[in-house]
C-alpha positions in Angstrom: 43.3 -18.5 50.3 41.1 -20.4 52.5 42.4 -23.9 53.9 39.8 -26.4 53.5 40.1 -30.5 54.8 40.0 -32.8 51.5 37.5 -35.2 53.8 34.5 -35.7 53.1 31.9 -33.3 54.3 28.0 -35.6 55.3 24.7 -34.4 56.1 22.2 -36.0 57.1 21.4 -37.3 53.9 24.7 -36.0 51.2 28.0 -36.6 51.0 30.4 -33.4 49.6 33.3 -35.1 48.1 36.4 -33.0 47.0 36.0 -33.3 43.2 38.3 -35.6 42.1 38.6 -37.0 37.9 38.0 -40.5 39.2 34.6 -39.6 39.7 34.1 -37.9 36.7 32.4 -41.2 34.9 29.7 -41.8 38.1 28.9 -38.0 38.2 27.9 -38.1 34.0 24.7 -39.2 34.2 23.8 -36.5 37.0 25.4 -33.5 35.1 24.8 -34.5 31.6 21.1 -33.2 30.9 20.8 -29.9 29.3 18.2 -28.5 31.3 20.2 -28.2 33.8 22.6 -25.5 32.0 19.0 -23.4 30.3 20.3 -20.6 33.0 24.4 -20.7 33.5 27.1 -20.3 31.0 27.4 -23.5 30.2 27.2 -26.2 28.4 26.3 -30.1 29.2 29.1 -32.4 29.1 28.7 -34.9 25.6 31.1 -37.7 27.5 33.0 -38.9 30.3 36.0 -37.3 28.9 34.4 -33.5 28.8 33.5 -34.0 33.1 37.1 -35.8 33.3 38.5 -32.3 31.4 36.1 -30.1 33.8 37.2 -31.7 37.2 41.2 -31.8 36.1 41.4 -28.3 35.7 39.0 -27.5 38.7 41.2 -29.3 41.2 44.1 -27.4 40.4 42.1 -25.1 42.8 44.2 -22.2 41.4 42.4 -19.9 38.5 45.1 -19.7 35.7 46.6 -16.4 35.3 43.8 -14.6 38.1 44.0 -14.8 42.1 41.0 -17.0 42.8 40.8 -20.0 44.4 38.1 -22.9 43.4 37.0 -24.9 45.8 34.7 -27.8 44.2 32.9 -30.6 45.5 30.6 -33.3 43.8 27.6 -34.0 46.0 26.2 -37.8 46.3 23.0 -39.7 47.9 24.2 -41.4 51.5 23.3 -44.6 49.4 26.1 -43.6 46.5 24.7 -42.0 43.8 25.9 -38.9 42.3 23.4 -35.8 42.0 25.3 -32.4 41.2 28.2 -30.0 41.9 28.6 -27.2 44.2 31.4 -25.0 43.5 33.0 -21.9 45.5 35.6 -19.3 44.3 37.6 -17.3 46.4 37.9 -14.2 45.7 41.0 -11.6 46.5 39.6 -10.1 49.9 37.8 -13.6 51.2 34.6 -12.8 49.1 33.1 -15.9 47.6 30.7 -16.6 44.5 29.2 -20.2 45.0 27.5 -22.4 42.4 25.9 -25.3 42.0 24.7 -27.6 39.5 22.1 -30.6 40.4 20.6 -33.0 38.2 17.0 -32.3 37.2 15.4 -35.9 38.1 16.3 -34.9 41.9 14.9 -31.1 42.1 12.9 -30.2 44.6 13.9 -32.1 47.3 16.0 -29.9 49.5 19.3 -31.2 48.0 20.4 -28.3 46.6 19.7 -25.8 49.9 21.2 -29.0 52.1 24.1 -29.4 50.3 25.1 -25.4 49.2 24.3 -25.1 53.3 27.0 -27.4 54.2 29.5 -25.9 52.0 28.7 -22.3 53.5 29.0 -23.7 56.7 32.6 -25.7 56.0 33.5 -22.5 54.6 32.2 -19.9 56.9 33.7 -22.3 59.8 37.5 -21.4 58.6 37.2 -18.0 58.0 34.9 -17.3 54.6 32.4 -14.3 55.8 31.1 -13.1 52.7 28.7 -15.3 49.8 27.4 -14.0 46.3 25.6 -15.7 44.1 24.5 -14.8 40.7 21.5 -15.6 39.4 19.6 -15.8 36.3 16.5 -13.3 36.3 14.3 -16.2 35.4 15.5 -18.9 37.5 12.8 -19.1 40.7 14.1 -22.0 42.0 17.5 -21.1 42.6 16.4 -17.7 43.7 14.5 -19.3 46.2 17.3 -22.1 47.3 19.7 -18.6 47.7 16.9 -16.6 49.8 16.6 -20.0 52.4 19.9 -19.9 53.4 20.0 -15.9 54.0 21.1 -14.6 51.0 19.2 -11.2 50.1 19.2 -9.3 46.4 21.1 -7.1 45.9 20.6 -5.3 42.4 20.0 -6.7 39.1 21.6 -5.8 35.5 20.6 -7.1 32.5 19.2 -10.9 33.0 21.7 -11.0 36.1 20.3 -10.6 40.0 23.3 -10.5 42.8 22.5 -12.2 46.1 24.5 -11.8 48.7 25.0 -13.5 52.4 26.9 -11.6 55.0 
């Protein structure tokens, strides 16, 4: 297990907030387009409800019936508005698979790399050591956003690549 603050975590210009299911109706319209879910294994919320559903069982923190922890945060503009998700479980041994999940109308702006970056850091700063991520063969940009912040390929099976930042 990994002890991590519940504050708020800024950046110059994001704020990482704990995921919480009071937020679940301002972070909608930022994780409700389905391009956004063309390359991970899931699908877009259809309401309010389905993100309420999502972040109630995230913030349990505890996988049911496994060992990992999930550590989630929703990730929002300085000026309020909500723009994605980055997620990290923890992994028997202190390994950690990250995620993240950023609405489409704000791609391409360094958002995703500034906020997975802070998380790593937060996380690296009280003890994590060890990052994967896994990544969809055809998804450049992500690949890219992973190979900024020092992650470096692994192997690939099937349509998966694993990254991996030590």
């Amino acid at each position: 297990m990994i002890e991590v603050s519940r504050e708020s975590v800024l950046t110059e210009r994001l704020e990482l907030r704990r995921t919480r299911v009071e937020d679940a109706a301002h972070m909608f319209t930022a994780l409700r387009d389905p391009l956004m879910y063309h390359f991970v294994p899931r699908t877009a919320p259809l309401n309010v409800a389905d993100v309420e559903r999502r972040f109630a069982r995230v913030m349990h923190e505890t996988a049911p019936d496994r060992a990992d922890q999930w550590l989630n945060w929703t990730v929002w503009l300085r000026s309020g508005a909500g723009i994605g998700t980055v997620e990290a479980t923890v992994k028997p041994g202190g390994r950690i698979e990250i995620g993240y999940l950023f609405d489409p109308r704000v791609w391409r702006r360094g958002y995703g790399r500034e906020a997975v970056g802070a998380m790593i850091d937060l996380l690296s700063r009280n003890g994590a050591a060890t990052f994967d991520a896994i990544i969809d063969i055809r998804n450049d940009a992500s690949k890219a956003l992973v190979s900024s912040l020092g992650f470096t390929l692994l192997e690939t099976r099937g349509l998966d690549e694993y990254w991996r930042r030590a």
